[in-house]
N, CA, C and O of each residue as an XYZ file, in Angstrom:
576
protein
N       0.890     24.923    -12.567
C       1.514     24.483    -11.330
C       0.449     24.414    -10.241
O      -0.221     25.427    -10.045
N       0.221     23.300     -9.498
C      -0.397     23.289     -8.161
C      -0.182     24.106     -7.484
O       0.849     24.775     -7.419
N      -1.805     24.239     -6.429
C      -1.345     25.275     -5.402
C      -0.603     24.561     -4.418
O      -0.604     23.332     -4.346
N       0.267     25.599     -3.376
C       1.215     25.010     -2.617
C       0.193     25.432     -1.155
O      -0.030     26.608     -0.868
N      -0.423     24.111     -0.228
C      -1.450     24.863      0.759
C      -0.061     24.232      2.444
O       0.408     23.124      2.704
N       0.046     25.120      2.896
C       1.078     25.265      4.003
C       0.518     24.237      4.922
O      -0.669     23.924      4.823
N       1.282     23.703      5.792
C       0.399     22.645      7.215
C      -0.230     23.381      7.823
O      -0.113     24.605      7.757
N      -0.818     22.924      8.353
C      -1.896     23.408      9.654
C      -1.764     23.803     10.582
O      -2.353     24.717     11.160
N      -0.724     22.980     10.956
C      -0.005     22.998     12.758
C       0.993     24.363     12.541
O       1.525     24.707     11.485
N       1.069     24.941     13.687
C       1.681     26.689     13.134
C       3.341     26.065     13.421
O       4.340     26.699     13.082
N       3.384     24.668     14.128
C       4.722     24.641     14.398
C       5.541     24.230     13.390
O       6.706     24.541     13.142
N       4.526     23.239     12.650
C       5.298     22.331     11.416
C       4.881     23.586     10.154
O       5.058     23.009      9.081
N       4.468     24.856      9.912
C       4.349     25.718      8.861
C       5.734     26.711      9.293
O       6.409     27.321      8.464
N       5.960     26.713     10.686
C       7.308     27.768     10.790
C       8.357     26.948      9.953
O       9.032     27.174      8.949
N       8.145     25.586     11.070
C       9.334     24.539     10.604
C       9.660     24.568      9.096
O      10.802     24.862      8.744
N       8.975     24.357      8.449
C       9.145     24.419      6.470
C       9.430     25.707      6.105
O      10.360     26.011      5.358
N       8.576     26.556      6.663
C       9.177     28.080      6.009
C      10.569     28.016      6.107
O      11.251     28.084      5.084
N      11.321     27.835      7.754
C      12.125     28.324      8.160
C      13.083     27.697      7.122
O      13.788     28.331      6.336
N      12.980     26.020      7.269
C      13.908     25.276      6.156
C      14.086     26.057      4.581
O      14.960     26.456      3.812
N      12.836     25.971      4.697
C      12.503     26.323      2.657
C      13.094     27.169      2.199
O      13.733     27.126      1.148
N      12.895     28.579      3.339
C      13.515     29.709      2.806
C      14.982     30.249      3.145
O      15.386     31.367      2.825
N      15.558     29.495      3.690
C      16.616     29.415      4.167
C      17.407     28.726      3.123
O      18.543     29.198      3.068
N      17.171     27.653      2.172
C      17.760     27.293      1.526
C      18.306     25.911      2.043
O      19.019     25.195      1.339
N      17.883     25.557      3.450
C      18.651     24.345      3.640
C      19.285     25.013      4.628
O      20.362     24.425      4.540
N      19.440     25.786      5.496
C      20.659     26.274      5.643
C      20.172     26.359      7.167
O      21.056     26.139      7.995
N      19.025     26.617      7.605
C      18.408     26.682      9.048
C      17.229     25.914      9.081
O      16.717     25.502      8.039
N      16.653     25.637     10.442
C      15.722     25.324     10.613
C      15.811     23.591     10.387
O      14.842     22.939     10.000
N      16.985     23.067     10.664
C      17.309     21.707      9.888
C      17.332     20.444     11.124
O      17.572     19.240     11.213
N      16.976     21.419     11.851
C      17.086     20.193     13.748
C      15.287     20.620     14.058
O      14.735     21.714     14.180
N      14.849     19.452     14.099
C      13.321     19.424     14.552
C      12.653     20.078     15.927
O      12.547     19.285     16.863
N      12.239     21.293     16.129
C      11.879     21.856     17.393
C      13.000     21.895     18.211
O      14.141     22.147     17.824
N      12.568     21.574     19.650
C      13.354     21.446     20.345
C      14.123     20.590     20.545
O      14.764     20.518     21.593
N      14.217     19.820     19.654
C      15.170     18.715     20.036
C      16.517     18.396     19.429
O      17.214     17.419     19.706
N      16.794     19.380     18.538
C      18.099     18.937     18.267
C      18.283     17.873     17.244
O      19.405     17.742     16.756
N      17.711     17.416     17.019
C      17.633     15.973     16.108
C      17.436     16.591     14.950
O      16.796     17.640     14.884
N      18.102     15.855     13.658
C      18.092     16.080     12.511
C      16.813     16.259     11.566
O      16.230     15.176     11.628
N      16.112     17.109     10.729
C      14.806     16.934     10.175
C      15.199     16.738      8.751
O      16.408     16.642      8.537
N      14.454     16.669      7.835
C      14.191     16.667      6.670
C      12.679     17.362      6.026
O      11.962     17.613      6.994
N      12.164     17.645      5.050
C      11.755     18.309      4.219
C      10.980     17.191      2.996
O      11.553     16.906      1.944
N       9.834     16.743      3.309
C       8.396     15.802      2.052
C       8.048     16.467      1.503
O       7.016     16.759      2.107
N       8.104     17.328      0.305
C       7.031     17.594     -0.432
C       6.178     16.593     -1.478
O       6.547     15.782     -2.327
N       5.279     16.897     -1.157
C       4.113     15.813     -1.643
C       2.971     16.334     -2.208
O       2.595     17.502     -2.111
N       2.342     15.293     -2.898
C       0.719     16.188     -3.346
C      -0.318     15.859     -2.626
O      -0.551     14.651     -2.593
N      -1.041     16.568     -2.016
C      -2.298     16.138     -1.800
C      -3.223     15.284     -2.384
O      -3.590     15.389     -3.554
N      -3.764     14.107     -1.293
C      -4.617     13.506     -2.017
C      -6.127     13.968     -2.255
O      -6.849     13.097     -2.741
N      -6.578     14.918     -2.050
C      -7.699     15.223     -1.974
C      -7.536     16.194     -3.149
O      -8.001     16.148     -4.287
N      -6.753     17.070     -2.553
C      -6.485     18.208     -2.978
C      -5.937     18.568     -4.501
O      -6.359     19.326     -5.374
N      -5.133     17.935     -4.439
C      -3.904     17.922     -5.786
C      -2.751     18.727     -5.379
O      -1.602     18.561     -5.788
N      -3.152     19.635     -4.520
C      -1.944     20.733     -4.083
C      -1.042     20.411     -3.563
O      -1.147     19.564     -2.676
N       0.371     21.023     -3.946
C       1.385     20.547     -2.978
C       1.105     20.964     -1.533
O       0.300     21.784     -1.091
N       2.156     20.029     -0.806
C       1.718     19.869      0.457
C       3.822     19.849      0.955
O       4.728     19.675      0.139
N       3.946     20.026      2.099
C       5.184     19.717      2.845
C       5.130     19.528      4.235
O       4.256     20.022      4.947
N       6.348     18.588      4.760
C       6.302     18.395      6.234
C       7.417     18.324      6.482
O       8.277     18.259      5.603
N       7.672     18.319      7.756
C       9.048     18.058      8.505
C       8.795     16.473      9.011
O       7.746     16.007      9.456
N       9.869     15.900      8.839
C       9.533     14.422      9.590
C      11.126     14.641      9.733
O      11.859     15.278      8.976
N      11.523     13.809     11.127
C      12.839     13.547     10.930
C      13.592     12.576     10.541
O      13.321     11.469     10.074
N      14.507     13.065     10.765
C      15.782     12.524      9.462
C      16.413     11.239      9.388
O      17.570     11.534      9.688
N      16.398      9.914      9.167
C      16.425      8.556      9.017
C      17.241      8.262      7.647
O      16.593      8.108      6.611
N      18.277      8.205      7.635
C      18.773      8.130      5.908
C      19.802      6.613      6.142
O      20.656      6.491      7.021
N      19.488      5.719      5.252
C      20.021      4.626      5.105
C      20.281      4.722      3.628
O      19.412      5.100      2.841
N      21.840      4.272      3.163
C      22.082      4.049      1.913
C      21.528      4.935      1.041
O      21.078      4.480     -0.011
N      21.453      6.313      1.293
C      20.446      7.350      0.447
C      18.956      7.098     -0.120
O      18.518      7.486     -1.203
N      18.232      6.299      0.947
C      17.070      6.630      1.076
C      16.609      6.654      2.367
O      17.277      6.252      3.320
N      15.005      7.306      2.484
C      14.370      7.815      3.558
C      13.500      7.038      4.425
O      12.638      6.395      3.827
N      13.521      6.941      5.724
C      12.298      6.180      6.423
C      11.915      7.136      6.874
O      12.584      7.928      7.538
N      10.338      7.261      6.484
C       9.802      8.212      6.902
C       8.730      7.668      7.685
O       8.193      6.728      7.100
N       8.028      8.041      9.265
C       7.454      6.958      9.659
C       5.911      7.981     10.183
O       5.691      9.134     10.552
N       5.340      7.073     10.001
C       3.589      7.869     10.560
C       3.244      7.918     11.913
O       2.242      7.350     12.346
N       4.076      8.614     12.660
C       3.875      8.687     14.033
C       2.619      9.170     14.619
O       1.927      8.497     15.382
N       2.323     10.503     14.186
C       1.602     11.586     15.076
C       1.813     11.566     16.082
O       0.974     12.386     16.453
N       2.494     11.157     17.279
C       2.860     11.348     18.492
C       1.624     10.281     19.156
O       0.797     10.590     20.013
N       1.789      8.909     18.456
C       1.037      8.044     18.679
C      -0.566      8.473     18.702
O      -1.131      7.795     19.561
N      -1.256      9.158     18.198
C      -2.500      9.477     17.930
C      -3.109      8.295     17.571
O      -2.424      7.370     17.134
N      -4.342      8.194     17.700
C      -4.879      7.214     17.110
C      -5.518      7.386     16.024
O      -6.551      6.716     15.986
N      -5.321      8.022     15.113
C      -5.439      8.253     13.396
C      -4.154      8.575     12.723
O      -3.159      9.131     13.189
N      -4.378      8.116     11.542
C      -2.765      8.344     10.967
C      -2.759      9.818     10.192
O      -3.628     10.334      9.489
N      -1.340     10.334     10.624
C      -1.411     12.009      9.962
C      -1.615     11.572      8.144
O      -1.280     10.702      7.340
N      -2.510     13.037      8.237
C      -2.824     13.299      6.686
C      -1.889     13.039      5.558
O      -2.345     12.634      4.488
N      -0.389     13.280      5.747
C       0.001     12.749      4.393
C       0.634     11.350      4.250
O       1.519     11.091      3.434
N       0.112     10.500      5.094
C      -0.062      9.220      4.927
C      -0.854      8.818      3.970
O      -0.402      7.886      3.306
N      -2.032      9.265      3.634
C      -2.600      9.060      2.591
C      -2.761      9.518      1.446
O      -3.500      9.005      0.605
N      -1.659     11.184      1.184
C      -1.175     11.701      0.391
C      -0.235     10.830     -0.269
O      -0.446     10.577     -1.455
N       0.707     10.361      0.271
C       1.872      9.534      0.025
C       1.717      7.781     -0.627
O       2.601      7.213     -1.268
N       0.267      7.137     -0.224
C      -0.123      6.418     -0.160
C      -1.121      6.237     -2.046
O      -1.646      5.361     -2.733
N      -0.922      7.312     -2.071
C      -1.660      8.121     -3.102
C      -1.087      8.530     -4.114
O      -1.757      8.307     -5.123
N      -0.126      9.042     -4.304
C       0.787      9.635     -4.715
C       2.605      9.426     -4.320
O       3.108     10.319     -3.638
N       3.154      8.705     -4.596
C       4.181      8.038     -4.057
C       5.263      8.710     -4.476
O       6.319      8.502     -3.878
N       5.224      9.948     -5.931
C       6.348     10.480     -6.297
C       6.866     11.738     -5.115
O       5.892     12.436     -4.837
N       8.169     12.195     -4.353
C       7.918     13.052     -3.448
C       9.238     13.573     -3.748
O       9.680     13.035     -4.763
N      10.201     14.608     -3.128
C      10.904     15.418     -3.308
C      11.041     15.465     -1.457
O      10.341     15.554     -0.448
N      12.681     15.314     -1.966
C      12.911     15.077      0.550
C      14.170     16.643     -0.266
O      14.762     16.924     -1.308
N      13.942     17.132      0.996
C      14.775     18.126      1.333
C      15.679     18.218      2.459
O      15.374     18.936      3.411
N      17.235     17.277      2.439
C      17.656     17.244      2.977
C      19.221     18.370      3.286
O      20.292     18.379      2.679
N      18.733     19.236      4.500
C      19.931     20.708      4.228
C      19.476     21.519      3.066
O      18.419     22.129      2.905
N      20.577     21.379      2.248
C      20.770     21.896      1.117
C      20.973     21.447     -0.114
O      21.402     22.011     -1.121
N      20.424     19.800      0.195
C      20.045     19.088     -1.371
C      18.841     18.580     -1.309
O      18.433     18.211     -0.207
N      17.803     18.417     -2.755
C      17.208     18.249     -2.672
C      17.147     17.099     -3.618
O      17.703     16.982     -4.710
N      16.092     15.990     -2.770
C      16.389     14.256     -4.202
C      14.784     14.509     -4.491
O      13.869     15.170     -4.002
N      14.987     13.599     -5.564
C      13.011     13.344     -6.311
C      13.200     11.695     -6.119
O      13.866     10.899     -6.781
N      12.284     11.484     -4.860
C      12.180      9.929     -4.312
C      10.840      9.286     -5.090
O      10.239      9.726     -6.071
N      10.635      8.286     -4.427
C       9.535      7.060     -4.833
C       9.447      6.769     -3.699
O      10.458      6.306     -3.171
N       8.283      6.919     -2.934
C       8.378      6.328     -1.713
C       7.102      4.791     -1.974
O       6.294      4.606     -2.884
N       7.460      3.843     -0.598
C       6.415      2.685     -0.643
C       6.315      2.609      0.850
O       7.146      2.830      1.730
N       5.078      2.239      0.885
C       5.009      1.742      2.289
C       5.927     -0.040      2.193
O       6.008     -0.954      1.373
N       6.374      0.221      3.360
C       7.051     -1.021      4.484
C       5.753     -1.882      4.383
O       4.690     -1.482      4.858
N       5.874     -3.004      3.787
C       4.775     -4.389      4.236
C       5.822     -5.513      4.777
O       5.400     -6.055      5.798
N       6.811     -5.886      4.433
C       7.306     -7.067      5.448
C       7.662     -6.768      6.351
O       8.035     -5.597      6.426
N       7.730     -7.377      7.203
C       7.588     -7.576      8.707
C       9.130     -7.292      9.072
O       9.541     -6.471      9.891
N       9.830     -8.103      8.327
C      11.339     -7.819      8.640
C      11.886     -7.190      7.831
O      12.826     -7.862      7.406
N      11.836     -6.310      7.388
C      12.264     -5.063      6.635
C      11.502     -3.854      7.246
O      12.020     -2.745      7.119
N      10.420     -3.962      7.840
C       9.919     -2.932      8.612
C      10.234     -2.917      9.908
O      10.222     -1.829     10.483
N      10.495     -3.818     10.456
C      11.103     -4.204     11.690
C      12.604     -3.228     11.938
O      12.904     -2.400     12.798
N      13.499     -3.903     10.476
C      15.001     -3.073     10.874
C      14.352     -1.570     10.978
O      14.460     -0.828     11.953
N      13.572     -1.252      9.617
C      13.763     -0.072      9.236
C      13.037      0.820     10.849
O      13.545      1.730     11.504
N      11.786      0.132     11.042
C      11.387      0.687     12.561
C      12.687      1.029     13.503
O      12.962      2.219     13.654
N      13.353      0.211     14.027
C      14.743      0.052     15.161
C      15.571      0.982     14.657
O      16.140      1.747     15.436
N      15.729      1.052     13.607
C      16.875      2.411     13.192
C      15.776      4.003     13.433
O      16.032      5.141     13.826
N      14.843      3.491     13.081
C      13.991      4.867     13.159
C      13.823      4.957     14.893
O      13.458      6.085     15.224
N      13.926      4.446     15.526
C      13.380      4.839     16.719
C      15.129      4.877     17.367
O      15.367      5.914     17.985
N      15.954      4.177     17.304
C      17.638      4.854     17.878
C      17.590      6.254     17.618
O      17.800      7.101     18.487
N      17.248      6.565     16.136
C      17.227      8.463     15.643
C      16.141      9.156     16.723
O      16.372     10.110     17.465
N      14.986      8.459     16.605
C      14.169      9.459     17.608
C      13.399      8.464     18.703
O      12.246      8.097     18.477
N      13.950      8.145     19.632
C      13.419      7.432     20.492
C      11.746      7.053     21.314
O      11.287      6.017     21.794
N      11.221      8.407     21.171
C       9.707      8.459     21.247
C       8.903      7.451     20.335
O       7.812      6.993     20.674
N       9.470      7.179     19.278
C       8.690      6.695     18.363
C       7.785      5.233     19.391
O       6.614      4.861     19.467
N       9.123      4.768     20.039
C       8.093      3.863     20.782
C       7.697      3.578     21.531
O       7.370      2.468     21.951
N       7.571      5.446     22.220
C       6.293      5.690     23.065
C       5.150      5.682     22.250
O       4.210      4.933     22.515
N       5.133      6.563     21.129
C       4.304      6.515     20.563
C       3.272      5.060     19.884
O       2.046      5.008     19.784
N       4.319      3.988     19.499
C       3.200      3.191     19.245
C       3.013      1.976     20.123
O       2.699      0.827     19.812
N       3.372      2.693     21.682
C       2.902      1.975     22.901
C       1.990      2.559     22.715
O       1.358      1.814     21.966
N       1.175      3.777     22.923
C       0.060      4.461     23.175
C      -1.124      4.503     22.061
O      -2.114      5.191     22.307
N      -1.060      3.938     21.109
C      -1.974      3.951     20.496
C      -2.007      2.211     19.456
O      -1.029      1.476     19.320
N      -3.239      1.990     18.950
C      -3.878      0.900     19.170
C      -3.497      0.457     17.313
O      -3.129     -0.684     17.034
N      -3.633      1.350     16.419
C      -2.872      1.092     14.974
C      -1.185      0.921     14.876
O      -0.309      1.234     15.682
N      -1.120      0.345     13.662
C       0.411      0.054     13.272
C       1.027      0.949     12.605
O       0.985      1.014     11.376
N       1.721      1.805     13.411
C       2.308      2.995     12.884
C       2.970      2.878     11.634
O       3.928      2.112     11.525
N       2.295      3.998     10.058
C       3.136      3.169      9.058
C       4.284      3.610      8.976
O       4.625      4.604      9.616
N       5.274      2.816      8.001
C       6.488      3.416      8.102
C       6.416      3.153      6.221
O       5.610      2.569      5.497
N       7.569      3.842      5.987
C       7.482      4.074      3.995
C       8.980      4.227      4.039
O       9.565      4.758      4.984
N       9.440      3.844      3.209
C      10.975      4.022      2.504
C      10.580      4.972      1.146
O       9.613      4.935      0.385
N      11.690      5.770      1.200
C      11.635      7.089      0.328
C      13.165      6.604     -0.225
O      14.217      6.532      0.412
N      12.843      6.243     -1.905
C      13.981      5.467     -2.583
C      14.306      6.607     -3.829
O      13.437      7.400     -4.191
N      15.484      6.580     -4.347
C      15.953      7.186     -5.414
C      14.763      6.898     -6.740
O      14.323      5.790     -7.050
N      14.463      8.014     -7.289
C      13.072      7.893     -8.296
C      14.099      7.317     -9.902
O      13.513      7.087    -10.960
């Protein structure tokens, strides 16, 4: 079994503990905001190790848009290229857990809806890719 190496950020390592070990059961609204999260486990691309994040929660027809924000940074967060890499993932939503296939979004109008629904759920999103100069990716997380 891979090693399992925790995030970095101490906020997004509470965030997963809190989910993980809870069972689904807490920790299921993103920080302060109230808004719904979900649960990526993924492998590292460098690494091989599992990896997890909180992204929030976007569910159409039982699959996931999961989108590469960083809070408009101008580099794309690390498991963008985990995912990019490795496409098989496991979403932890509450207290079920699916084994997805995720792909990145390439048409324009299929990334388009899927963007507009993602940003009604969390509205920052397009602050975020006012402020920075790349095309924020976005990936659909589909039944494996």
């Amino acid at each position: 079994m891979a090693e399992y190496i925790p995030p970095a950020l101490d906020w997004v390592r509470e965030q997963v503990e809190l989910y993980e070990s809870s069972g689904g059961t807490e920790g299921t609204t993103l920080r302060d905001t109230g808004l719904p999260c979900i649960i990526v486990t993924h492998k590292g691309n460098k690494t091989g190790a599992i990896r997890k994040i909180a992204l929030m929660r976007v569910e159409t027809d039982g699959c996931y848009v999961l989108v590469g924000s960083y809070g408009g940074r101008p580099d794309n967060p690390v498991w963008v290229y985990n995912l990019r890499a490795h496409p098989d993932v496991e979403i932890r939503d509450k207290t079920e857990v699916f084994k997805m296939k995720v792909r990145e979004v390439e048409d324009d109008a299929e990334r388009k809806r899927l963007w507009d629904m993602s940003a009604a759920a969390f509205p920052p999103y397009n602050e975020y890719q006012a402020k920075t100069d790349r095309k924020i990716p976005v990936f659909i997380a589909e039944p494996a």
